[in-house]
N, C-alpha and C positions, 0 to 999 in steps of 0.2 A: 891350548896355547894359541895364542894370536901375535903376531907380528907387523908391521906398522913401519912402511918402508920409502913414503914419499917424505918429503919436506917439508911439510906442513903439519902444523900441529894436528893433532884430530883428539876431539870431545865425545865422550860418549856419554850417553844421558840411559841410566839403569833402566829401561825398557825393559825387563825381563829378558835382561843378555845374560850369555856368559860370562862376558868379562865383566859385567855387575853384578855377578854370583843369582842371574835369574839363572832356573833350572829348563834350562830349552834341549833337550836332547833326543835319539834314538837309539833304540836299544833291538837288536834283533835277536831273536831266535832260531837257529836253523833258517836264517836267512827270512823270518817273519817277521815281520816287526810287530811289539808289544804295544797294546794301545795306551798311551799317555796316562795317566794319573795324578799328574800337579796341580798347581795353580794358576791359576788367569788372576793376573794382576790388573786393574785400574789404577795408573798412574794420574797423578798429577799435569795439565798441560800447559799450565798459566803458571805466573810468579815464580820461576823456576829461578835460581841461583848460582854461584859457582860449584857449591856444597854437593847442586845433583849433577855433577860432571864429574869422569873420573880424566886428565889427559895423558895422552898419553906422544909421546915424544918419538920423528924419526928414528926409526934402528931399533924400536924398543921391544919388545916379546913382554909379555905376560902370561902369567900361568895360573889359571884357577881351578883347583880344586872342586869336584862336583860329584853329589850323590845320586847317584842311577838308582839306587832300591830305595829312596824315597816316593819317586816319581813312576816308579814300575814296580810290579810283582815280583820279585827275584826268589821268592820263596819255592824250594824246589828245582831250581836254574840251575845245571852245574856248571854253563858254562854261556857267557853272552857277547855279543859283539855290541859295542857304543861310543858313536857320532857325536860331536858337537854340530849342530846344524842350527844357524844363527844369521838374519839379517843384524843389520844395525841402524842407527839414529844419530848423527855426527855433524859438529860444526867446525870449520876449521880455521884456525887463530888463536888469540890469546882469551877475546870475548867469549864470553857465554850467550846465549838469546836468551831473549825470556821466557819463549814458550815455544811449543814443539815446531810451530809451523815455521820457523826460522833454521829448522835443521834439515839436514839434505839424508841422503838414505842409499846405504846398498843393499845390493840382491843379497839373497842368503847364501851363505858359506857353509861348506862341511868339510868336515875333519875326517884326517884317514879313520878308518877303524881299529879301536882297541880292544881284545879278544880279552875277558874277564873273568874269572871264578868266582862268584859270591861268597864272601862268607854266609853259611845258612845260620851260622848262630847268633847272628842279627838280622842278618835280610830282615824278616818278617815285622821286627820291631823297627823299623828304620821307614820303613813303609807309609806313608801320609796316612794311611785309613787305621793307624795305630791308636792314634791322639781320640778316634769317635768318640762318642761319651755312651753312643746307644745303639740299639742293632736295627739293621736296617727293617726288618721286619717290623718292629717296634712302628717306625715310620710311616710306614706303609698304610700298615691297619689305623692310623688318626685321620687319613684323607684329608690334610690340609697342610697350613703351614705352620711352623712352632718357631716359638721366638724364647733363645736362651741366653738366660744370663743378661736380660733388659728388662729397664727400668720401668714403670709403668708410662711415663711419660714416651718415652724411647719403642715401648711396642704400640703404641697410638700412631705414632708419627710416621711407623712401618707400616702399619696396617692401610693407611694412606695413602702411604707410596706403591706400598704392591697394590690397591687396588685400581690406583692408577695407571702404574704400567700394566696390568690386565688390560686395563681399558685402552690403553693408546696401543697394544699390541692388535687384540680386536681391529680398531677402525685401523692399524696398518695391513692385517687381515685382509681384509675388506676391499681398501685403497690396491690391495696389491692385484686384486682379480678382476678389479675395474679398471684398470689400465690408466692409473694414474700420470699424467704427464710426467712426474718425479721421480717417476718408479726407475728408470732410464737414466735420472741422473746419478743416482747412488749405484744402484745394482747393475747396468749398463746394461743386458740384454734382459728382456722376457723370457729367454731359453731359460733363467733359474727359476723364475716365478714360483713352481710346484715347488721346490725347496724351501722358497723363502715363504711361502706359506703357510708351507708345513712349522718350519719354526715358529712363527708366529701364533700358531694354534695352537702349538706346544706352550708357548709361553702364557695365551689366556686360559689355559686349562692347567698353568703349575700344579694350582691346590691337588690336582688328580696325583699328583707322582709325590707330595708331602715331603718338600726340602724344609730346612733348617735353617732362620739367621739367627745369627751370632754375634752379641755384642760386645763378645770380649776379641782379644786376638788369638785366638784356638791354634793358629797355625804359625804365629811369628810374622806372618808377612805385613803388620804392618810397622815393625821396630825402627826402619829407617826415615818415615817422615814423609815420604814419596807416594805412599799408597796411597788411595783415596777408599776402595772396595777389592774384596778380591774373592774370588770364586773357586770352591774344589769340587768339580763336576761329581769322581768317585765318593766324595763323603756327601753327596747332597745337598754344602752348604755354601751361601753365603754370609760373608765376614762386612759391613762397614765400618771401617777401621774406626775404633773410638776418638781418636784424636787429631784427625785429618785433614778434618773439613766438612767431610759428609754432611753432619751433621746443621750445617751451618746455612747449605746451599737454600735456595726458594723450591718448593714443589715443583714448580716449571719452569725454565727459562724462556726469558722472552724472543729470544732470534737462536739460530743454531750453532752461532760461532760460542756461543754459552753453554753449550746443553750437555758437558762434561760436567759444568756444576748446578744442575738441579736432581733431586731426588727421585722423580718418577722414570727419568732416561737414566738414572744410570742403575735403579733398581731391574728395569727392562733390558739392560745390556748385561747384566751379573745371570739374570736370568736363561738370557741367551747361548747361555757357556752351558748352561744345564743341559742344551739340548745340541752341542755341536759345534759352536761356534767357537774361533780363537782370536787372535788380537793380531791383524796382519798388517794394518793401519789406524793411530789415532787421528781424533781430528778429522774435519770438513776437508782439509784440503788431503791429506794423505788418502784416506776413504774415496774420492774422488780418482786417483789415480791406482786402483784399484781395478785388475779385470774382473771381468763378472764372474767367475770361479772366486776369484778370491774374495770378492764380494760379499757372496752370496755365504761364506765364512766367516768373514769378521766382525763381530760384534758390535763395532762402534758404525756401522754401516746400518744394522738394523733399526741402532738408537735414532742415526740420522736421520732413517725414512720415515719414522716413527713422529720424530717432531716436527717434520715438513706435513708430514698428514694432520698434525693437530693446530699446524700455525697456518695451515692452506696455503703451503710454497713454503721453502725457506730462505729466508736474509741471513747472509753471515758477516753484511759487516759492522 
């Protein structure tokens, strides 16, 4: 439930909120918390409309509905405690902006906790890793990447993209242990370096851990129009939504205030989720106000450094 108590309108743009039925939650167990199992959405950042606003009005409450044993293992659980725990993305007035960097932002919020009993005679089917098609074993032993459910033209075009983002992970790689002047401006301290390395090497070595894209929409997350890619770390896949855009963008973009639509950044950013990363900030300019903790976690932060290392600096305007 969210409530909404200045004077001012406030916009909320589906970010993978609650209140846009994104699934953002915590779920503990005897006071542990369960580790995550959704999706990492890529939104859209540009040409945005009224369409991606939900508003919502002084005084007003809202109440959304949200599936915990999608996004957790409940199977087993007799009983759980679960959070809403949600920044937000908000413009206030009657306008919409057009694109993200026109919205202001709060800290993240949490909800008291709600003590649960699962039903066990769905938990298990309710669960994201229900829908797989193949067992992760299966996966394992091909040591590469499988492209399902695309078209012959559509797996060329991938096979391009990831092996670019290999490539531009590499020389971020590289960039990151050479103490690139840049490195400072995305990720703000050196203290993360070892981290972000590590991802990085994770991501030129994908083919070793053999994920899955998807050319259909396996999971639904791309029915609203919004999504551009989206990632399920526990199912090993990523999705480019067929109809979004994806498809559309150039293999690279020329300056960074672009580089949400080319195919080899945001194939390298989908990737990133495989190995840790979440969405704490889109955008150059959010990414920038980003401490290096959080940094050094956010995906579109990795995409950033990534295409400053291949454009030698980045221009965003």
């Amino acid at each position: 439930m969210f409530a909404h108590e200045t004077k001012d309108l406030l916009v909320c743009i589906p970010l993978t909120t609650i209140i846009c039925h994104g699934a953002t939650l915590t779920v503990k167990i005897a006071g542990n918390p369960l580790p995550f199992e959704g999706v990492y959405v890529n939104y859209k950042s540009t040409d945005l409309t009224s369409d991606n606003f939900q508003k919502i009005t002084a005084g007003e409450t809202i109440k959304v509905a949200v599936n915990a044993a999608k996004i957790y293992k409940l199977k087993g659980v007799q009983k759980a405690k679960v959070s809403a725990v949600q920044g937000f993305r908000y413009a206030a007035g009657e306008e919409a902006p057009a694109d993200v960097q026109g919205l202001s932002s709060c800290a993240d919020q949490t909800t008291g906790a709600v003590e649960v009993t699962p039903d066990q005679s769905i938990a298990a089917a309710q669960h994201i890793s229900y829908k797989r098609s193949e067992s992760a074993r299966s996966r394992i032993q091909r040591r590469s990447i499988t492209y399902s459910s695309c078209s012959t033209s559509q797996t060329s075009t991938l096979k391009t993209s990831v092996s670019d983002a290999i490539s531009m992970a590499g020389a971020a790689y590289t960039a990151a242990g050479s103490g690139a002047d840049f490195f400072t401006t995305w990720f703000k301290s050196t203290s993360v370096k070892s981290k972000v390395q590590t991802i990085y090497n994770d991501v030129k070595n994908v083919q070793t851990t053999s994920p899955k894209i998807s050319c259909t929409d396996t999971y639904g997350d791309c029915s609203d129009g919004t999504a551009l890619l989206y990632t399920v770390p526990s199912a090993n896949v990523i999705v480019p939504c067929p109809n979004n855009g994806f498809w559309d963008f150039p293999e690279f973009a020329p300056q960074c205030s672009n580089d949400d639509y080319d195919k080899a950044g945001s194939i390298l950013h989908e990737m990133t989720h495989l190995y840790g990363t979440s969405d704490y900030g889109y955008g150059y300019v959010a990414a920038q106000k980003l401490s290096a903790t959080q940094a050094a976690a956010n995906a579109d932060t990795y995409e950033m450094f990534a295409e400053s290392v291949r454009l030698g600096g980045c221009t965003v305007g």
